[in-house]
ZAFIGU-41716 format. One record per residue (C-alpha): x, y, z. Coordinates in Angstrom, 1 decimal. Layout:
# residues N
x_y_z
X_Y_Z
...
This chain:
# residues 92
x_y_z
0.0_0.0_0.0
0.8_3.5_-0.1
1.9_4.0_3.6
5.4_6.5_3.8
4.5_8.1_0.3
3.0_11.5_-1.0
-0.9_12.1_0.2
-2.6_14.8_-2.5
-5.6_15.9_-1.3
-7.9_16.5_-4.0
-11.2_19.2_-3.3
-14.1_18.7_-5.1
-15.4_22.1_-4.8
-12.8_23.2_-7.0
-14.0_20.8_-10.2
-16.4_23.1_-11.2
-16.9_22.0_-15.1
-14.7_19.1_-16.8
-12.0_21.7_-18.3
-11.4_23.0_-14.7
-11.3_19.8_-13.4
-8.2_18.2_-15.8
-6.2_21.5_-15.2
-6.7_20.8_-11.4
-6.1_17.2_-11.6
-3.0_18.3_-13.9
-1.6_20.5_-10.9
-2.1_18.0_-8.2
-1.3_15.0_-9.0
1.7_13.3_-10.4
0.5_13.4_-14.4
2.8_13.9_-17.7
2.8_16.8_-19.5
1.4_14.6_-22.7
-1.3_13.7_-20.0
-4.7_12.6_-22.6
-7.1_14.7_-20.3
-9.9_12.0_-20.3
-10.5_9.1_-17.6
-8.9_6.6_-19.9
-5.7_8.9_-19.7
-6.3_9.0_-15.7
-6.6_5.5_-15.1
-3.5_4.6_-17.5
-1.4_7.2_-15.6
-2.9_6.1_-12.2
-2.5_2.2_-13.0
1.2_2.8_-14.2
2.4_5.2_-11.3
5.1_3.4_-9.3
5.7_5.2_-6.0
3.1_4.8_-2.9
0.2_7.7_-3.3
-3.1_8.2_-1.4
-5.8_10.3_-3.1
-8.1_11.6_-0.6
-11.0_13.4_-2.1
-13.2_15.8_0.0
-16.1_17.6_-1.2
-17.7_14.6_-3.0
-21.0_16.1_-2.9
-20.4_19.2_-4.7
-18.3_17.5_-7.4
-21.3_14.6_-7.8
-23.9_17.8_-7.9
-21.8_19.9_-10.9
-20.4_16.9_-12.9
-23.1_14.6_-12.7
-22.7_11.1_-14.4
-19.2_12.3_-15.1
-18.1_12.7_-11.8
-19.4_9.6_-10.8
-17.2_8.1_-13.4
-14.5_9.8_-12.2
-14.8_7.8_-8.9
-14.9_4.6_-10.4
-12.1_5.5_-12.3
-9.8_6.3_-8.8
-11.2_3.0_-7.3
-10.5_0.9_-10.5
-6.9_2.2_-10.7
-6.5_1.5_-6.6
-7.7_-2.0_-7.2
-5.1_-2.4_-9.8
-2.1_-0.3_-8.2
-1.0_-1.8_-4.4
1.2_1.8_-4.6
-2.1_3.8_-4.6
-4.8_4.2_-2.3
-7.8_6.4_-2.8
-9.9_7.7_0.3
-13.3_8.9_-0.8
Protein backbone atom coordinates (compact mmCIF):
# COMPACT_ATOMS: atom_id res chain seq x y z
CA UNK A 1 0.00 0.00 0.00
CA UNK A 2 0.85 3.54 -0.06
CA UNK A 3 1.94 4.05 3.55
CA UNK A 4 5.44 6.46 3.79
CA UNK A 5 4.47 8.15 0.25
CA UNK A 6 2.98 11.48 -0.95
CA UNK A 7 -0.91 12.10 0.19
CA UNK A 8 -2.63 14.81 -2.47
CA UNK A 9 -5.64 15.87 -1.34
CA UNK A 10 -7.95 16.45 -3.99
CA UNK A 11 -11.18 19.24 -3.26
CA UNK A 12 -14.14 18.69 -5.15
CA UNK A 13 -15.38 22.05 -4.82
CA UNK A 14 -12.78 23.20 -7.04
CA UNK A 15 -14.00 20.80 -10.25
CA UNK A 16 -16.43 23.09 -11.20
CA UNK A 17 -16.86 22.02 -15.09
CA UNK A 18 -14.69 19.09 -16.82
CA UNK A 19 -11.98 21.68 -18.32
CA UNK A 20 -11.38 23.03 -14.66
CA UNK A 21 -11.27 19.84 -13.43
CA UNK A 22 -8.22 18.16 -15.78
CA UNK A 23 -6.22 21.47 -15.19
CA UNK A 24 -6.75 20.79 -11.41
CA UNK A 25 -6.08 17.22 -11.57
CA UNK A 26 -3.04 18.33 -13.93
CA UNK A 27 -1.64 20.48 -10.89
CA UNK A 28 -2.11 17.99 -8.17
CA UNK A 29 -1.35 15.00 -8.97
CA UNK A 30 1.70 13.26 -10.44
CA UNK A 31 0.46 13.42 -14.39
CA UNK A 32 2.82 13.90 -17.72
CA UNK A 33 2.83 16.75 -19.55
CA UNK A 34 1.39 14.62 -22.73
CA UNK A 35 -1.33 13.69 -20.00
CA UNK A 36 -4.67 12.61 -22.59
CA UNK A 37 -7.07 14.70 -20.33
CA UNK A 38 -9.86 11.95 -20.28
CA UNK A 39 -10.53 9.09 -17.64
CA UNK A 40 -8.93 6.60 -19.87
CA UNK A 41 -5.72 8.89 -19.67
CA UNK A 42 -6.32 9.00 -15.70
CA UNK A 43 -6.57 5.45 -15.13
CA UNK A 44 -3.53 4.64 -17.54
CA UNK A 45 -1.41 7.23 -15.58
CA UNK A 46 -2.93 6.11 -12.16
CA UNK A 47 -2.53 2.19 -13.00
CA UNK A 48 1.20 2.81 -14.16
CA UNK A 49 2.44 5.18 -11.30
CA UNK A 50 5.09 3.39 -9.33
CA UNK A 51 5.68 5.21 -6.02
CA UNK A 52 3.12 4.78 -2.90
CA UNK A 53 0.23 7.73 -3.34
CA UNK A 54 -3.07 8.25 -1.40
CA UNK A 55 -5.85 10.29 -3.05
CA UNK A 56 -8.14 11.61 -0.55
CA UNK A 57 -10.97 13.36 -2.11
CA UNK A 58 -13.23 15.83 -0.05
CA UNK A 59 -16.05 17.62 -1.24
CA UNK A 60 -17.65 14.57 -3.01
CA UNK A 61 -20.98 16.09 -2.94
CA UNK A 62 -20.39 19.18 -4.69
CA UNK A 63 -18.26 17.52 -7.36
CA UNK A 64 -21.29 14.63 -7.84
CA UNK A 65 -23.87 17.78 -7.88
CA UNK A 66 -21.80 19.90 -10.91
CA UNK A 67 -20.42 16.91 -12.94
CA UNK A 68 -23.05 14.62 -12.66
CA UNK A 69 -22.73 11.11 -14.37
CA UNK A 70 -19.24 12.26 -15.14
CA UNK A 71 -18.11 12.73 -11.79
CA UNK A 72 -19.41 9.62 -10.84
CA UNK A 73 -17.17 8.06 -13.38
CA UNK A 74 -14.53 9.82 -12.24
CA UNK A 75 -14.81 7.81 -8.85
CA UNK A 76 -14.87 4.63 -10.41
CA UNK A 77 -12.06 5.46 -12.27
CA UNK A 78 -9.80 6.31 -8.82
CA UNK A 79 -11.15 3.02 -7.29
CA UNK A 80 -10.53 0.87 -10.52
CA UNK A 81 -6.94 2.21 -10.70
CA UNK A 82 -6.50 1.54 -6.56
CA UNK A 83 -7.74 -2.02 -7.18
CA UNK A 84 -5.12 -2.43 -9.79
CA UNK A 85 -2.14 -0.30 -8.21
CA UNK A 86 -1.01 -1.76 -4.40
CA UNK A 87 1.23 1.82 -4.63
CA UNK A 88 -2.06 3.81 -4.62
CA UNK A 89 -4.81 4.25 -2.27
CA UNK A 90 -7.76 6.37 -2.79
CA UNK A 91 -9.91 7.65 0.32
CA UNK A 92 -13.33 8.93 -0.77
Amino acid sequence: MSAGGVMVILDGSRMTDREVLWDYLKEMLPLHDYFGRNLDALYDELTEYRKPLTIKLVGREQMETVLGCYGEMLLDTFLDAARENGYLDVQI
